[in-house]
C-alpha positions in Angstrom: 48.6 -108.2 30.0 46.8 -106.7 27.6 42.7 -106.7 27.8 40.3 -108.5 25.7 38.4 -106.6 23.6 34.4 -106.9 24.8 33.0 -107.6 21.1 35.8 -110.8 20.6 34.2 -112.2 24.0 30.7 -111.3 22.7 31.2 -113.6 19.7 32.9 -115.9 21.5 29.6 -116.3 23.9 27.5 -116.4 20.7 29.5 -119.3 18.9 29.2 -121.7 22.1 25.4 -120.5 22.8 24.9 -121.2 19.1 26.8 -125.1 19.5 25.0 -125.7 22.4 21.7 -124.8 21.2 21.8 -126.7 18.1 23.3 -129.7 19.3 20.7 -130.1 22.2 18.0 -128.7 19.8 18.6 -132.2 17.4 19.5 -134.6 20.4 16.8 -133.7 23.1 14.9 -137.4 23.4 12.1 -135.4 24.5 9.7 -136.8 21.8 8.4 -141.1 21.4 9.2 -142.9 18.2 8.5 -141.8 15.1 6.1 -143.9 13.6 4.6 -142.4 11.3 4.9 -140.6 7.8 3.6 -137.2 9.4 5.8 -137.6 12.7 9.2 -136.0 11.3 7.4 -133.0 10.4 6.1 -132.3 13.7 9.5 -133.3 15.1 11.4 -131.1 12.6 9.3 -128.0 14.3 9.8 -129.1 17.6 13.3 -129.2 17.3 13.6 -125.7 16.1 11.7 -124.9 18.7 14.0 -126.3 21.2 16.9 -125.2 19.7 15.9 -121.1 19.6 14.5 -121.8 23.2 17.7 -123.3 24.4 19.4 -120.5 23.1 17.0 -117.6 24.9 17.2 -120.0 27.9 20.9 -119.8 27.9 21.4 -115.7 27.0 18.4 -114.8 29.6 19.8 -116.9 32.4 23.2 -115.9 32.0 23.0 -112.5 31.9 20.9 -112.8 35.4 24.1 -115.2 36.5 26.5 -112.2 35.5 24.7 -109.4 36.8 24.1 -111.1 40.1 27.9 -111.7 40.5 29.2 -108.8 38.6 27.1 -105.9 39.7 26.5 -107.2 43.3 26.6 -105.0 46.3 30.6 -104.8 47.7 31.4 -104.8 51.4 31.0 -101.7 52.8 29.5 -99.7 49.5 26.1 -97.9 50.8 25.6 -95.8 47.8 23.1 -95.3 45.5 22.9 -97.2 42.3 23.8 -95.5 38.7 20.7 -93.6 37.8 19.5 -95.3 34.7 16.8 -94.6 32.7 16.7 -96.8 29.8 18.5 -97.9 26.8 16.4 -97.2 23.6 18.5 -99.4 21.6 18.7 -102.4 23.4 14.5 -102.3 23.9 14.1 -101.9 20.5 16.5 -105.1 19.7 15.2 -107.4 22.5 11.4 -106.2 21.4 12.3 -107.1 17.9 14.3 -110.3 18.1 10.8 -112.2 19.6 9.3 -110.6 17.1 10.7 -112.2 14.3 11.4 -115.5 15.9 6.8 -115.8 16.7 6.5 -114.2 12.9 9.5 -116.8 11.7 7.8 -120.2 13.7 4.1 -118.9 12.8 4.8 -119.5 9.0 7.4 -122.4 9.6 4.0 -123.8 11.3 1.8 -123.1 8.3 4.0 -124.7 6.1 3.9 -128.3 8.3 0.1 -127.7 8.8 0.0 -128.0 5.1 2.2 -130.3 4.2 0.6 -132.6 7.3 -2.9 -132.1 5.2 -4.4 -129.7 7.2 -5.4 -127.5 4.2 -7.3 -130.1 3.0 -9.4 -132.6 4.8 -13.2 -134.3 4.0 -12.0 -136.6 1.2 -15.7 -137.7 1.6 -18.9 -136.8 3.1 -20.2 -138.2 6.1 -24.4 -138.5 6.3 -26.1 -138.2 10.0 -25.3 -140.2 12.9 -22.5 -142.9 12.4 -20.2 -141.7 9.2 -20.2 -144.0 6.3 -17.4 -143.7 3.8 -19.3 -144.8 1.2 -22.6 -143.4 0.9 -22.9 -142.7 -2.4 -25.4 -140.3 -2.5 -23.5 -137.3 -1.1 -20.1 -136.0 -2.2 -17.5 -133.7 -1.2 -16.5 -130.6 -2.3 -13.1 -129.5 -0.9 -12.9 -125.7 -0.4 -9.6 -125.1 0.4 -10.6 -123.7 3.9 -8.2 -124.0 7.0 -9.0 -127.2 8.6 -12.5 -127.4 7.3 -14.7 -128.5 3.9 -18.0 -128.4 3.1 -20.7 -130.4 1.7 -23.9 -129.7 0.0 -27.0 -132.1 -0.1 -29.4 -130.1 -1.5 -30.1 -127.5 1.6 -27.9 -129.3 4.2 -24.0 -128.4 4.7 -21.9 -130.2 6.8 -18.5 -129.2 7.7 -15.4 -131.9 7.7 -12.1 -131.0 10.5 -9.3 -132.5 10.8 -5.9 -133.5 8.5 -6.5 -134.8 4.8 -4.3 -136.2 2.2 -0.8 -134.4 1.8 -0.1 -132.4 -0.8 1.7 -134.8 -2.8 -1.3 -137.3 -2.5 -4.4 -135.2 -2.2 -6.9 -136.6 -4.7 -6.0 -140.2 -4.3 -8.1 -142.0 -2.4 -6.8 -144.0 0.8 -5.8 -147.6 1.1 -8.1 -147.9 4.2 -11.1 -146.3 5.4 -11.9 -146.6 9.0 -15.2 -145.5 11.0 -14.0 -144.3 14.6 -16.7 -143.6 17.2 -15.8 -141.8 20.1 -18.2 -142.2 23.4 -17.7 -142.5 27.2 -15.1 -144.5 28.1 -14.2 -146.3 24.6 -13.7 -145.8 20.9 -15.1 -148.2 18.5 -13.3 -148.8 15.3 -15.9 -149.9 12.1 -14.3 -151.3 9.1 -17.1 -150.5 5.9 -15.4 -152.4 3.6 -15.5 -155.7 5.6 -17.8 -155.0 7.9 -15.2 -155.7 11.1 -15.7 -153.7 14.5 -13.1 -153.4 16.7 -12.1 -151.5 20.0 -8.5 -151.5 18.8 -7.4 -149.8 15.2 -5.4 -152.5 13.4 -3.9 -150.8 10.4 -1.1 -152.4 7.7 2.3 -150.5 7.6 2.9 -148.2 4.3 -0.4 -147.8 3.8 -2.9 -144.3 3.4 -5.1 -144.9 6.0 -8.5 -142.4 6.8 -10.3 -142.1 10.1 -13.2 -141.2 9.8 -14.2 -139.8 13.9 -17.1 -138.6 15.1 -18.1 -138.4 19.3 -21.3 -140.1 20.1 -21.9 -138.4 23.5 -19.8 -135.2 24.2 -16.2 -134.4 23.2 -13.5 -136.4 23.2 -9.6 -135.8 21.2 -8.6 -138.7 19.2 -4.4 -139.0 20.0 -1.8 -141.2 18.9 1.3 -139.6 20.3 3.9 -141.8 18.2 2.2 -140.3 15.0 2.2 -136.9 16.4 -1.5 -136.5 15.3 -4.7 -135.6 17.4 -8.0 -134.8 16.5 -10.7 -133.5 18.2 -13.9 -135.9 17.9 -17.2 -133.4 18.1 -21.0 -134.9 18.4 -22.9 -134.6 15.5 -19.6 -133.1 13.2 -17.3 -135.7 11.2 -14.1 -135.1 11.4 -11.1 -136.8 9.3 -7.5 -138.2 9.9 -5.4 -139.8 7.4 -1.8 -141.2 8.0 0.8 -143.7 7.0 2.1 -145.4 9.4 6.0 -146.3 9.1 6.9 -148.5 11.9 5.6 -152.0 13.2 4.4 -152.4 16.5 1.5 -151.3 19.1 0.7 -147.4 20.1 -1.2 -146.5 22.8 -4.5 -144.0 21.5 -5.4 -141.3 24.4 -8.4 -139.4 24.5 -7.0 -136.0 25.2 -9.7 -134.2 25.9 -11.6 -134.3 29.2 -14.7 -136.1 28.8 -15.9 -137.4 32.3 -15.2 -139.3 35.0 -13.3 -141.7 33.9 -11.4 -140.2 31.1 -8.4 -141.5 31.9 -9.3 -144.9 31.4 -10.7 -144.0 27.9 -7.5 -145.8 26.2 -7.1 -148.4 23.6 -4.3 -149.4 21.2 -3.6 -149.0 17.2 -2.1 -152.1 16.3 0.5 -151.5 12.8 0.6 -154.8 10.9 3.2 -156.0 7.7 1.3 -156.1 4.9 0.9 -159.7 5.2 0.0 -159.8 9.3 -2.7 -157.4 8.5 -4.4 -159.5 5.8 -4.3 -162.4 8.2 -5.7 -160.3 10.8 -8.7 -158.9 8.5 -9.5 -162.7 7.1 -9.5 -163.8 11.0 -11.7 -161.5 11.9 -14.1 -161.7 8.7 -14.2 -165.2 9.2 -15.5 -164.5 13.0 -18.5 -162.4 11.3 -22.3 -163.5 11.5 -22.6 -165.5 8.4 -19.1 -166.0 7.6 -19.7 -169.3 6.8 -22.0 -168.7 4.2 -20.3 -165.2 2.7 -16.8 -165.2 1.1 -14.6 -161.9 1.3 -13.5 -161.6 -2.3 -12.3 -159.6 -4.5 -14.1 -160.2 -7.6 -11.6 -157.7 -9.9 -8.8 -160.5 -9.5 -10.9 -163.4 -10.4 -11.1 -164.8 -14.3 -15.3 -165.2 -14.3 -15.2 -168.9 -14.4 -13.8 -168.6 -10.6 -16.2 -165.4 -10.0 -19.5 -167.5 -10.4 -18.1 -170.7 -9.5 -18.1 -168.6 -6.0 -22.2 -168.1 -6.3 -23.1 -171.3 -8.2 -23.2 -173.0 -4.7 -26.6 -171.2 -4.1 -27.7 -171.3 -7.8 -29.5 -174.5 -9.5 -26.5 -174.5 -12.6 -24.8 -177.1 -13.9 -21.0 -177.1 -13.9 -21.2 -177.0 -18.4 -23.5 -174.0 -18.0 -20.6 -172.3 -16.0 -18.1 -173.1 -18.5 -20.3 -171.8 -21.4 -21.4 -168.3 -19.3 -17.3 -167.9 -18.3 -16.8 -168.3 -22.8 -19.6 -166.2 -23.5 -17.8 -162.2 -24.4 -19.0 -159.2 -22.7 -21.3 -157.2 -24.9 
């Protein structure tokens, strides 16, 4: 019978280690639901992470598996072992191979940092203490710096981490803007534009949403696991997170980031409405506010003016005709 040839079994070996690797690399399970736009990136890397890993896993593992039964001691052999020195070729190839695999996943990894927003966070500035979106008196200058921009107020410069807008959205501003506060054991979630607060993050689906974090005692790491985004929140130094979430439902938000004694009970939930849930949800709440009752949540931009001050005339000595006449009167 004649013998096969080392090299055909050698690429034999490689084709199933290849199969095997790449099929467990995109079936592993070892990640939550996606739900989020920035999720598949992080699961894309992940992936290809398994997948060379499974492949070194399955090479390292059986050549220890072959040697151990192929070059084992035989019954009754008490000699010495082949005098070996080294094999220059085979260090060079297994020192270079790791080499290019850390070079290849390093710039894979800048390229999902990027396209996560990581190049460009601080669509705003944030003034001291508790971070305001919309504080008008200071601005943002993006800087293009890794995971960092700065602001200038005269002699003062803050510095903004986190993820920003994409780059296929940067400049836009979000949908929502969210004020999170990180302290020991809870995180408080402030809505500007309504004036809600909240210890859970209700957010509608399909929509840019920025957190705005800061800590308010020491550090704590702001985590949603099913949008494969954390950020660390830092006393005293705003950080920023913007997302679109992609799937309904409830997600637990971990503080990763050892913060005291009870650190492990520092959980809430973000809470991903439809469109329509979530404007339910915001008029609920808005309607639960000190002086809701005498303060209506309008948009005055989809009102013709006749219903705009019909809205204030309840508080204004006007008679209905002088409405009418105001609402006829043009803009200068």
């Amino acid at each position: 019978m004649q013998k096969i040839p080392a090299p055909f079994w050698t690429l034999i070996i490689g084709v199933i280690v290849t199969l095997i690797s790449l099929w467990y690399g995109q079936n592993n399970n070892l990640l939550p639901v996606q739900a989020s736009e920035q999720a598949p990136l992080v699961d894309d890397f992940f992936n290809v992470m398994v997948t060379i890993g499974t492949a070194l896993f399955i090479v390292v593992q059986g050549a220890i598996i072959y040697s151990l039964i192929r070059f084992r001691r035989r019954k009754g052999d008490d000699t010495d072992g082949l005098p070996i020195e080294g094999n220059l070729p085979l260090e060079a190839f297994w020192t270079a191979i790791p080499a290019i695999i850390v070079v290849g996943l390093g710039l894979y990894s800048v390229v999902v940092f990027q396209d996560m927003g990581g190049f460009a966070p601080g669509g705003h500035h944030h003034g001291g203490g508790m971070m305001m979106a919309q504080a008008p008196q200071k601005t943002m200058v993006d800087v293009g710096s890794p995971m960092m921009a700065q602001a200038g107020d005269g002699n003062k410069e803050r510095q903004v981490y986190g993820f920003g807008a994409s780059p296929m959205v940067e400049g836009n501003q979000p949908d929502l803007t969210v004020n999170v506060t990180g302290m020991q054991y809870a995180w408080i979630f402030r809505y500007p534009d309504t004036g809600i607060v909240d210890g859970e993050l209700h957010v509608p689906i399909g929509q840019d949403v920025q957190l705005l974090i800061e800590a308010q005692d020491v550090i704590h790491s702001f985590w949603v696991p099913q949008f494969r985004l954390k950020q660390d929140a830092l006393p005293g130094q705003p950080a920023e997170l913007r997302f679109v979430a992609t799937k309904e439902g409830t997600y637990p938000v971990v503080c990763a980031e050892l913060c005291g004694a009870y650190h492990g009970g520092m959980r809430t939930q973000v809470i991903v409405h439809s469109l329509e849930d979530y404007a339910a949800w915001e008029a609920s709440r808005v309607a639960e506010l000190p002086g809701a009752s005498e303060t209506v949540a309008l948009n005055p931009t989809t009102l013709t003016d006749a219903e705009y001050l019909a809205q204030i005339a309840q508080d204004i000595p006007i008679e209905a005709a002088q409405i009418a006449q105001l609402a006829r009167t043009p803009n200068p």
